[in-house]
C-alpha positions in Angstrom: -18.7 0.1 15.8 -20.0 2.8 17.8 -19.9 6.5 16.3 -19.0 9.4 18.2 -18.5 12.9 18.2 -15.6 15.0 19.7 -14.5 18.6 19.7 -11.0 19.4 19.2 -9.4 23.1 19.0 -8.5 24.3 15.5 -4.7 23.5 16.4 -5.4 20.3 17.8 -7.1 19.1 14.3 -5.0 20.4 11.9 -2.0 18.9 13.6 -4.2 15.3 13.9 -4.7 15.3 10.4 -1.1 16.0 9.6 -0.1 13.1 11.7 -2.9 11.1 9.9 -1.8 12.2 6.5 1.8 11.6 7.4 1.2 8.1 8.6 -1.2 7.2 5.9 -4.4 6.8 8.1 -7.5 7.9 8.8 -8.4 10.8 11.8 -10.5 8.3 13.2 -7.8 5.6 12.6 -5.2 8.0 14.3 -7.3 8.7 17.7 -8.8 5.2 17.8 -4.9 4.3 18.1 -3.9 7.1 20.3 -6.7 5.7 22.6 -5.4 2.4 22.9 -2.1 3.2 24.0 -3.9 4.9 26.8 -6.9 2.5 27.6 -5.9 -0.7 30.0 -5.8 -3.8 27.7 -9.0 -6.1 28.3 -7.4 -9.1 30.9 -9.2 -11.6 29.4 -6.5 -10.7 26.1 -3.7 -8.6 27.0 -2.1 -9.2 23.7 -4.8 -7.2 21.9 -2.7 -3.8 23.1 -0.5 -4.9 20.7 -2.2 -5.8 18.0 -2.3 -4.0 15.1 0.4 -1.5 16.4 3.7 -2.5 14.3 5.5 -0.4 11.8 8.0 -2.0 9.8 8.7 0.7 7.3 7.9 -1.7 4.4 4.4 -1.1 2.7 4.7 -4.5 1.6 4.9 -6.4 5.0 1.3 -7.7 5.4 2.0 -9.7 2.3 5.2 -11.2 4.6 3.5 -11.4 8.2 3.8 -15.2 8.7 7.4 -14.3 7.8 7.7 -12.3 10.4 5.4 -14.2 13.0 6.8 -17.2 12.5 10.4 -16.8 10.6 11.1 -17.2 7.0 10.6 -20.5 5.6 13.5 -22.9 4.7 
């Protein structure tokens, strides 16, 4: 992980961090996702864009994923 440093207008951060707080993430976490939706996905793995990047709604859905991946099991 590389560390950086941005400036940001007083607006600008205080409405970041109520987006952060309202999603239940990080600052960092927030603009490191806002950057991906901008940022050409790598060729070599186009899928990576997505990755990460679903909401469900349900706090208890990585305890489902391979539900969800693959289907529920009989």
């Amino acid at each position: 992980m590389v560390r950086t440093q941005i400036s940001l207008s007083e607006e600008e951060y205080k409405a970041a961090k109520h987006e952060a707080g309202r999603l239940g993430i990080s600052l960092a976490e927030l603009l490191r996702r806002s950057l991906r939706t901008i940022l050409p996905a790598d060729a070599s793995r186009p899928w990576m864009r997505y990755a990460g990047m679903i909401e469900t709604g349900d706090p208890n859905a990585s305890r489902t994923i391979d539900d969800v991946v693959y289907g529920q099991k009989d």
